[in-house]
VEXDREN-2710 file (C-alpha; in Angstrom, 1 decimal):
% VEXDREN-2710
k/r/px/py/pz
1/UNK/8.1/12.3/8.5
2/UNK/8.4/15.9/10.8
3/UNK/4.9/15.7/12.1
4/UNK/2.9/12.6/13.4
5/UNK/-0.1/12.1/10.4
6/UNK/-3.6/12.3/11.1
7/UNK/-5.4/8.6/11.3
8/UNK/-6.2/9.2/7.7
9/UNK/-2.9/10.3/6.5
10/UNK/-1.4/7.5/8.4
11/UNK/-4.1/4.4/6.7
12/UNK/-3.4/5.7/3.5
13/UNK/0.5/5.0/4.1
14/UNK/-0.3/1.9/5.9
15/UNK/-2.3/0.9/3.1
16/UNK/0.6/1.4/0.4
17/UNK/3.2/-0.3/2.6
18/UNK/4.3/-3.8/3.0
19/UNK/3.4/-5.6/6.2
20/UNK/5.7/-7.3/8.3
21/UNK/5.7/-9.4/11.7
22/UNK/6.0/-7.4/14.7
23/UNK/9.9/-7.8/16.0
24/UNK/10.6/-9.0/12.2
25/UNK/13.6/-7.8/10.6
26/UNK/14.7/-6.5/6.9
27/UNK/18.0/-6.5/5.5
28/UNK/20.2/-7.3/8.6
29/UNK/19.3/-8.6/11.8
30/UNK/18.8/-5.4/14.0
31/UNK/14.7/-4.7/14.7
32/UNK/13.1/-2.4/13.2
33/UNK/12.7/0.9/15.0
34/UNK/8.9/2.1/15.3
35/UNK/8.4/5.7/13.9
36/UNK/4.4/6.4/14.0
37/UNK/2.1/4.3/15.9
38/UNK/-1.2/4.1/14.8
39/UNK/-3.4/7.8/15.9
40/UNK/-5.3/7.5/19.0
41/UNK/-7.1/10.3/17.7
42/UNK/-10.4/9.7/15.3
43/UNK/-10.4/5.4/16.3
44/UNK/-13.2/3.5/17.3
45/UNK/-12.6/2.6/21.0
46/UNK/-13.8/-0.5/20.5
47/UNK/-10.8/-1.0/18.8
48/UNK/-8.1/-2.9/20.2
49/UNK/-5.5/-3.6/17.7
50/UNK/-3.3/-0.8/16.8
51/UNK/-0.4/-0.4/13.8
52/UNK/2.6/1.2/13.7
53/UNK/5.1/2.2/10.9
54/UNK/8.8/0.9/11.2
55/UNK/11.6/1.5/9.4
56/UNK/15.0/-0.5/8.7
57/UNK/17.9/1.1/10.7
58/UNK/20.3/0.1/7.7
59/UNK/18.4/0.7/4.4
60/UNK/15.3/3.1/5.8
61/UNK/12.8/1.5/4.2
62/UNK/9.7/1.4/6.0
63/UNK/6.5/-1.7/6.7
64/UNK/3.8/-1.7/8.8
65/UNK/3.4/-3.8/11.7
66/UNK/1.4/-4.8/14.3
67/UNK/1.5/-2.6/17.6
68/UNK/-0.4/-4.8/20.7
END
C-alpha cells in the first residue's frame, strides 16, 4: 500500500481480513510489523478503540489487530 487509505478504504480491508491478537504472531515467531493504523480522520471521537493492519515479516500476509 503507497498511500495511507481513507477510513473507508481502510474498514473495507479490515473487514475482508482476518483478525488477530495484538503482539500475536503468524508463521514464525517475530511480531507482526503495523503498516496502517486505523484513520484519525472521519472517526467518531467518542471512539476509543482503534485498528491497525499488520503484516507478517516472513510470508507478508496481512490481519487486522487491535491498536490501544
Amino acid at each position: 500500500m503507497d498511500k495511507e487509505p481513507t477510513l473507508s478504504e481502510y474498514r473495507r480491508l479490515a473487514y475482508t481480513l482476518r483478525s488477530i491478537k495484538a503482539l500475536g504472531t503468524c508463521c514464525s515467531n517475530a511480531l507482526l510489523e503495523p503498516i496502517h493504523v486505523e484513520p484519525k480522520a472521519g472517526r467518531i471521537k467518542v471512539q476509543v478503540k482503534r485498528t491497525c493492519i499488520v503484516q507478517c515479516p516472513e510470508c507478508k500476509k496481512m490481519y487486522v489487530s487491535d491498536w490501544d
